[in-house]
C-alpha positions as CSV (number, residue, x, y, z in Angstrom):
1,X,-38.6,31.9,4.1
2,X,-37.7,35.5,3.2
3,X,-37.1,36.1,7.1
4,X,-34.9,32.6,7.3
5,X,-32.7,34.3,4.4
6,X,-32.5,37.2,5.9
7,X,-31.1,36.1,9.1
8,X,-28.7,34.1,7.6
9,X,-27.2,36.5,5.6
10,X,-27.3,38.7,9.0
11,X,-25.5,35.3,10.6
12,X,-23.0,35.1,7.5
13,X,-21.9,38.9,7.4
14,X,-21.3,38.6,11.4
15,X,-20.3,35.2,12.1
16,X,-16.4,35.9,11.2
17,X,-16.1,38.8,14.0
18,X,-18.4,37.0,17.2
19,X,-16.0,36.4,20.1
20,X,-16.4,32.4,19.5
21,X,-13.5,33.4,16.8
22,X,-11.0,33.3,20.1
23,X,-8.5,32.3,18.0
24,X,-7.5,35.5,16.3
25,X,-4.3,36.4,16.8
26,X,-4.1,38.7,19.7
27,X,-1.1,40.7,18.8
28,X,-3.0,42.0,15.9
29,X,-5.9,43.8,18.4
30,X,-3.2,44.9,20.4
31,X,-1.7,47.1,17.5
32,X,-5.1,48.0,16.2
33,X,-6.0,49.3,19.7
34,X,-2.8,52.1,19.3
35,X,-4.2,53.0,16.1
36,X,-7.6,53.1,17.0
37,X,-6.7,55.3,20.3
38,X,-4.3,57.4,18.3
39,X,-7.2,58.1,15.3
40,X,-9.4,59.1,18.1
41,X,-7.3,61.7,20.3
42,X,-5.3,62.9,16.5
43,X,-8.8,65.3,16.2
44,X,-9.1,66.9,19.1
45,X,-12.8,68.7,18.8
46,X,-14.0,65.2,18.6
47,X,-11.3,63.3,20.8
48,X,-12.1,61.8,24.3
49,X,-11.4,64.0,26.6
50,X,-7.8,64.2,28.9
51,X,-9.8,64.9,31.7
52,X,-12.0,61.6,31.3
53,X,-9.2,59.8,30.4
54,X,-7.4,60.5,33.3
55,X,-9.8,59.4,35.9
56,X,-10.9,56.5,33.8
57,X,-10.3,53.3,36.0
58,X,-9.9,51.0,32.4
59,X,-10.0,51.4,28.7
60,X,-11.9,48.5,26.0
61,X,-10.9,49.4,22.5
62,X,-12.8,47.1,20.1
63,X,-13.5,46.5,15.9
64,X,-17.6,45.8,15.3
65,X,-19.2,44.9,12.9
66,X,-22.6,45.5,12.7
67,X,-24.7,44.1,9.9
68,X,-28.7,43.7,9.0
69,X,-31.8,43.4,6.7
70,X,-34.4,43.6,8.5
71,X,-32.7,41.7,11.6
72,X,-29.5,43.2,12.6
73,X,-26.5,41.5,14.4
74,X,-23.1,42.6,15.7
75,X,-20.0,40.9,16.2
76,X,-16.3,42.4,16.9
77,X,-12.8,41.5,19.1
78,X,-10.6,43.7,20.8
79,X,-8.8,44.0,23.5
80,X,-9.3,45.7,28.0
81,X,-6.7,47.6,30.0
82,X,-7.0,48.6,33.8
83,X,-5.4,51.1,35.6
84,X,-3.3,49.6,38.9
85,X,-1.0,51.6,41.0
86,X,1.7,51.0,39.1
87,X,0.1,51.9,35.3
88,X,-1.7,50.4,33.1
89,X,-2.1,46.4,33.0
90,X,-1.9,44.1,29.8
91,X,-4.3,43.8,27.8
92,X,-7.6,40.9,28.4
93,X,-8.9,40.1,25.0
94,X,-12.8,40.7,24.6
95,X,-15.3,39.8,21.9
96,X,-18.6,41.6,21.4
97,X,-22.0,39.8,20.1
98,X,-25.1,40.8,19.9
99,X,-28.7,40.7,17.6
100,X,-32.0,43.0,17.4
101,X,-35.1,43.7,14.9
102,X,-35.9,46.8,13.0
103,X,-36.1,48.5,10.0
104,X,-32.3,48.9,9.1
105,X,-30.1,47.5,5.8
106,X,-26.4,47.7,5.2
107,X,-23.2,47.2,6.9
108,X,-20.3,48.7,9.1
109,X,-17.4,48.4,10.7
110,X,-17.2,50.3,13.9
111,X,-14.2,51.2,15.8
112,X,-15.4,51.7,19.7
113,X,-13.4,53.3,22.3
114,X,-14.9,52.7,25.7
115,X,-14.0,54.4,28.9
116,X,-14.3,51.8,32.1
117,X,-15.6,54.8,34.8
118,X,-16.1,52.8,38.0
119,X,-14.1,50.0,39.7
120,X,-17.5,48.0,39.5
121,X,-17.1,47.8,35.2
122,X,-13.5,47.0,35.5
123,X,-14.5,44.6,38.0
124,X,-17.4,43.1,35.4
125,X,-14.5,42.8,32.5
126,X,-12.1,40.8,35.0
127,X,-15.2,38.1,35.8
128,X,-15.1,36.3,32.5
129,X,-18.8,36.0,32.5
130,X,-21.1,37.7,29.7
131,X,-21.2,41.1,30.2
132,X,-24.7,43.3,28.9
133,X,-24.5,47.1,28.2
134,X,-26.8,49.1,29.5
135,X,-28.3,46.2,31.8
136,X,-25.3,45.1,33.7
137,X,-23.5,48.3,33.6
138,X,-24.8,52.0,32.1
139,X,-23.4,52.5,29.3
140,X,-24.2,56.0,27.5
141,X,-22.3,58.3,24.9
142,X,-19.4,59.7,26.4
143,X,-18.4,64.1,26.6
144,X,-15.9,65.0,23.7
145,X,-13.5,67.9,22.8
146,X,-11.2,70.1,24.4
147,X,-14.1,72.1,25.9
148,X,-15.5,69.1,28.2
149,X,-16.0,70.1,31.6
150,X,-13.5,68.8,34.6
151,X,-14.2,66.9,37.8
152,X,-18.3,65.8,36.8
153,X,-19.4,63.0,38.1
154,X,-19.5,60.1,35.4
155,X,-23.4,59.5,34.3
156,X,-22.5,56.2,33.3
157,X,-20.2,52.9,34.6
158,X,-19.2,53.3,30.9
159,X,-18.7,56.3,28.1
160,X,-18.6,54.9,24.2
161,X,-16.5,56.6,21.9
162,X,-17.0,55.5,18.0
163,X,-15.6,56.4,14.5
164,X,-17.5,54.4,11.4
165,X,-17.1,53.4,7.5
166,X,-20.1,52.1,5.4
167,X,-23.6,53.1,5.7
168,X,-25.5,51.3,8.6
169,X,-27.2,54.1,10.7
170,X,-28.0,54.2,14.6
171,X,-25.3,52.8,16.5
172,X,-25.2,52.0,19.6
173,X,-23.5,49.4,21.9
174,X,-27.1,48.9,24.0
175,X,-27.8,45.1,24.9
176,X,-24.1,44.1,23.3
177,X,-22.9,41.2,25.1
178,X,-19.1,41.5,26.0
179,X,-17.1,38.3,26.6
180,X,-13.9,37.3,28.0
181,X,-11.7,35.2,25.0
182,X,-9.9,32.7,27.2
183,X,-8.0,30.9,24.6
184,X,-6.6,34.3,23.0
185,X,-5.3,35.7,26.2
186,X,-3.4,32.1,26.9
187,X,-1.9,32.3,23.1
188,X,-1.0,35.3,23.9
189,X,0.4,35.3,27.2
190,X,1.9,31.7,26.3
191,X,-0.1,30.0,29.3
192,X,-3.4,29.8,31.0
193,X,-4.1,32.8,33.0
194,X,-7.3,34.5,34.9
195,X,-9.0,38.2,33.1
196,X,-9.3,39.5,36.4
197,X,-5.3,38.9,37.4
198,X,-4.1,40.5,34.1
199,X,-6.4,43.7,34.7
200,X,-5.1,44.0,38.5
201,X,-1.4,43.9,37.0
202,X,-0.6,41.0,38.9
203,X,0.7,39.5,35.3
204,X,3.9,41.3,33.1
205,X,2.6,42.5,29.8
206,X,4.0,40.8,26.8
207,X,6.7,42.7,24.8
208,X,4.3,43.1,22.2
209,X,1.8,45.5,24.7
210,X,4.3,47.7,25.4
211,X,3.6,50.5,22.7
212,X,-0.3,50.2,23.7
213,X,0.9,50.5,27.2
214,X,3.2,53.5,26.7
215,X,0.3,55.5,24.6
216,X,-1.8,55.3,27.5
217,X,0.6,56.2,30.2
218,X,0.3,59.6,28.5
219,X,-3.2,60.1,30.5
């Protein structure tokens, strides 16, 4: 019974954040995506660095929440940009889920910056399908500061970046589930449209992208 309870609780501190919640409204992840980027690079001994961002091939910037007694869960929405030759694209929505075991207790809210390094990751967020870090694509804790070497070779499709609140310990995005939220990318682009043809730039950016656009045409 205690473990039913417990998993329950997990399920009702999550449930409002897990990508079935398509229905968010969009333009809100957009504008926490500019202030998550801009918290991130506004320190720059723990910022990601302009060289990584500059040969990044797409950006995710997400809000998780991450949540457990005894079983542990994880839920957030954000939003993906590509690079194309002519910028970067709109934004895909995303949603995050995903659930483990161990000895952990509290709660968190996560902001995540990840760095797309490879056309093969970009190519995973434009397929709609359920994505898994660190089985579908390496994922692994991305170089920071000023001082982070030039011109190395990625050691991962992805990089994480994260900034927390609360008190949960250990994060990490391994075996996170990352989903395509169809019916927030139609409400916001005001018809049905495809992840992968809004990441190739094949579709115009709402008006509302265009400060999250113009913040990373910087790098």
């Amino acid at each position: 019974m205690k473990s039913i309870f417990c998993a329950a609780l997990v399920f009702a501190l999550v449930a409002p954040f897990l990508p079935t919640v398509a229905f968010a409204d969009m333009q809100d992840d957009v504008n926490q995506a500019v202030t998550i980027f801009q918290r991130f690079q506004d320190i720059p001994e723990q910022s990601v660095p302009r060289s990584v961002l500059k040969d990044a091939r797409g950006i995710a910037i997400l809000t998780v929440l991450k949540a457990g007694f005894i079983f542990s869960g994880r839920g957030g929405h954000g939003v993906v940009v590509a690079r194309t030759r002519k910028g970067w694209s709109g934004p895909s929505a995303i949603g995050t889920g995903g659930a483990g075991f161990g000895l952990q207790i509290g709660a968190q809210v996560t902001e995540f910056v990840m760095i797309l390094n490879t056309a093969e990751a970009v190519n995973a967020f434009s397929r709609e399908g359920n994505i898994q870090l660190g089985t579908d694509l390496s994922v692994a804790a991305g170089p920071v500061g000023r001082t982070a070497a030039v011109g190395i070779t990625p050691m991962a499709a992805v990089y994480t970046y994260s900034r927390s609140q609360g008190i949960f310990a250990g994060i990490s995005l391994e075996g996170t589930v990352v989903v395509t939220r169809k019916d927030a990318n139609a409400a916001y682009y005001g018809r049905s449209v495809v992840a992968g043809d809004i990441l190739a730039g094949k579709i115009k950016p709402p008006a509302g992208a265009r400060r999250l656009v113009q913040v990373l045409s910087r790098y």
